[in-house]
N, C-alpha and C positions, 0 to 999 in steps of 0.2 A: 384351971380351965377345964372346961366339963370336954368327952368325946363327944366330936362333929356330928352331927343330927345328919340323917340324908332327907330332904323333902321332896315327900309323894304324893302324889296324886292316884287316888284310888277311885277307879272309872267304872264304866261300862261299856258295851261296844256299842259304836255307831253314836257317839257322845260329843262329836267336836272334841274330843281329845287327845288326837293327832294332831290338831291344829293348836292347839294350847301348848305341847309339847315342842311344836315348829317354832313358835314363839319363845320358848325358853330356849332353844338352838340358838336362836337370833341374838339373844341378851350374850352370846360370847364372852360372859361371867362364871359360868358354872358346865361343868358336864353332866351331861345328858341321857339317861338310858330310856330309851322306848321299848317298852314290852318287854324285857329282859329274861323274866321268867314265863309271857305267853310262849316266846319263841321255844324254850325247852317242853313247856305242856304241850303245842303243838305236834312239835317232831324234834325233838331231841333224842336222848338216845333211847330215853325210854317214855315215849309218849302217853301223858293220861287225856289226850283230847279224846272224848266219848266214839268220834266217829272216825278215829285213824284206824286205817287198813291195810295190813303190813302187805308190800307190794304194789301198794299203789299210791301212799301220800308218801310226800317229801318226811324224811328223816336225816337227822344231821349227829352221824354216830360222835361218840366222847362229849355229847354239848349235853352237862347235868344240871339240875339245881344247884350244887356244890360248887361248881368250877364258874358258873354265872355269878354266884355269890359273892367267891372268889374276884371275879373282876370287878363286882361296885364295891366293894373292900377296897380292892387296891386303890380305887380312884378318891374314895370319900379320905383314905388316907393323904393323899397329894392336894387335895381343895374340893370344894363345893360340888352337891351333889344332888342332882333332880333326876327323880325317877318317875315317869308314869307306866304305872299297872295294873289290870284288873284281878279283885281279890278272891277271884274264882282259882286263880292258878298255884296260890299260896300255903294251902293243908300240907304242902312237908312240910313248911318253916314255924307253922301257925303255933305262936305262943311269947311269954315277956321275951326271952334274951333276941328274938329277931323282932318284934315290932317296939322293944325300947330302942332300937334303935334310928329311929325315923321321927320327922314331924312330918303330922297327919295332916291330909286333905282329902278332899271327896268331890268329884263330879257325877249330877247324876242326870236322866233325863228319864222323860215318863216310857214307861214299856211300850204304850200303843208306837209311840214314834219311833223307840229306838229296835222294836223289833219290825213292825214293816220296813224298816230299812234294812234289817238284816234278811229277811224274809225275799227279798231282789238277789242277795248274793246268793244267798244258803236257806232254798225254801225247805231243805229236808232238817234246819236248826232241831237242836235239843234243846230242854232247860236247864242244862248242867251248862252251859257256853253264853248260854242268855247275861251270867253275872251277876243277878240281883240279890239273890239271897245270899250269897258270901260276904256280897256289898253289905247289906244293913247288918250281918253278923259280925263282919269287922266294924263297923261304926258303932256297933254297942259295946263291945269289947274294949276298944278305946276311948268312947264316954268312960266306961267303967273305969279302965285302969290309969285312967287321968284325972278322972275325979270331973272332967271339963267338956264342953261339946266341939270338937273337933270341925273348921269351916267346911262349909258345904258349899258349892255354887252348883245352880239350876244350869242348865246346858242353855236353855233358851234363856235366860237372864245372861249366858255371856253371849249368845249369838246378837243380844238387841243392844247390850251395852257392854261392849266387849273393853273400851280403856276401865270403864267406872268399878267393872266385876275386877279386871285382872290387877286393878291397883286394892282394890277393899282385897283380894286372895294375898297380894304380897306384903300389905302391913300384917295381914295375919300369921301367916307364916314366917316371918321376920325377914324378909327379902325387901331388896329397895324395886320400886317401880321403875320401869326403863321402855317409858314410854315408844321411843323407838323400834324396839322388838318387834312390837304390833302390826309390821311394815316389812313385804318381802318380795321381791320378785317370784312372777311363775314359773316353773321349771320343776327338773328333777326331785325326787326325795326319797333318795335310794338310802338315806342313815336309815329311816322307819319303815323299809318297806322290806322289810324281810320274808314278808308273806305273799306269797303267790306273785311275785314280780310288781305287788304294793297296786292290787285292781280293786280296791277298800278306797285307795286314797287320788283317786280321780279329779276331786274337787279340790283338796289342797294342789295339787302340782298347777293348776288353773289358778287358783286364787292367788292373790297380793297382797294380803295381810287381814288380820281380826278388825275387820270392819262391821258398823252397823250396819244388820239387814233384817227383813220381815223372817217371821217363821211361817212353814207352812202348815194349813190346818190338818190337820188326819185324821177323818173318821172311823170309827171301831166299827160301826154298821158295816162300812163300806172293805174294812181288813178281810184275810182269808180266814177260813175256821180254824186254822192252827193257830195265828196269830191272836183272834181274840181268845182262845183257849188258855195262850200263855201268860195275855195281858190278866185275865179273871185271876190268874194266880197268881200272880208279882205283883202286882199293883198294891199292894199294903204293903211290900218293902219301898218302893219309892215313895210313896205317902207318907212314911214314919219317918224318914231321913229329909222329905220334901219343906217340915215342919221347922226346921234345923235351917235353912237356908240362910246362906248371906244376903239379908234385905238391903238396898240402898237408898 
């Protein structure tokens, strides 16, 4: 019997990826890590987020890549193992003996949508936090060293069919569907909100489950000039990995 795979889901921000990941809480089959290694890029001990300011962002001294590592070790050791994380935060571990160790997934959405959304929180974003290009560099990497195309799902393909996307991602990933999961009461979601007392995830603590709903449209005309500046530049990593998607 082969070592236990941990299954990931490699994002971007503002992705419906917190809610994909609240769903995997729900299936109370496997453990869970949200962000595991954002939360060290951010403010751990030794932060690489672009725009931390010693003195004024939160830092959480002894919390490393290592001792993080440490803990989804210990867990994948004990049973089942679901990680979502974005593959910007990855360059210490980046190579075979840390990513043989996972089965791959990928959420992605288009830059105009997912950065005006980010662009509400954090109009002063970089493109080192945006995620996209770590994203398609991991996904070629893993085409590569698999020989295979690793599943993708579109963000807006799970917001509009959220059972049909999350059952075609778990025959993929070798996981049984549990349809139930899909279904939650509003309230708290202090497991994922490590960040900023969780003012990202507004919409999940309101919400009830991966239900079908409209997308909304966003115009690039209508973005700020930072925001279409970043889309003109990312926009060929989501388009190369967009080609990849799980059709239904």
């Amino acid at each position: 019997m082969g070592e236990r795979k941990i299954v990931a889901l490699w994002a971007v921000p503002r992705s419906a990826s917190t809610a994909f990941g609240w769903m995997m809480i729900m299936r109370g089959d496997i453990t869970v890590f949200h962000e595991p290694f954002g939360e060290v890029w951010y403010q751990g001990d030794a932060p690489d987020w672009p725009r931390y300011v010693e003195g004024e962002s939160v830092r959480t001294p002894g919390l490393t890549f290592d001792s993080r590592w440490a803990e989804v070790q210990a867990a994948i050791a004990e049973g089942p193992v679901f990680m979502k994380d974005f593959p910007m935060y990855l360059d210490y571990f980046w190579g075979d003996e840390f990513f043989d160790r996972f089965t791959h997934s990928f959420l992605i959405r288009h830059p105009l949508k997912t950065l005006s959304s980010m662009y509400k929180h954090w109009p002063d974003f970089v493109l080192e936090e945006t995620g996209f290009e770590p994203q398609r560099r991991l996904f070629d990497y893993v085409c590569e060293r698999q020989g295979r195309v690793p599943p993708v799902v579109e963000s807006d393909d799970l917001v509009t069919r959220p059972a049909e996307m999350v059952k075609a991602w778990c025959e993929a990933v070798g996981l049984e569907f549990l349809p139930e999961a899909l279904t939650w009461e509003p309230g708290d979601r202090a497991e994922v909100s490590w960040w900023d007392g969780g003012s990202f995830h507004a919409n999940l603590r309101a919400s009830d489950g991966l239900k079908p709903q409209p997308t909304k449209p966003v115009v690039f005309e209508d973005a700020p000039q930072r925001v279409q500046d970043a889309v003109s530049e990312l926009l060929p990593h989501y388009q190369h990995m967009y080609e990849h998607r799980i059709r239904l």
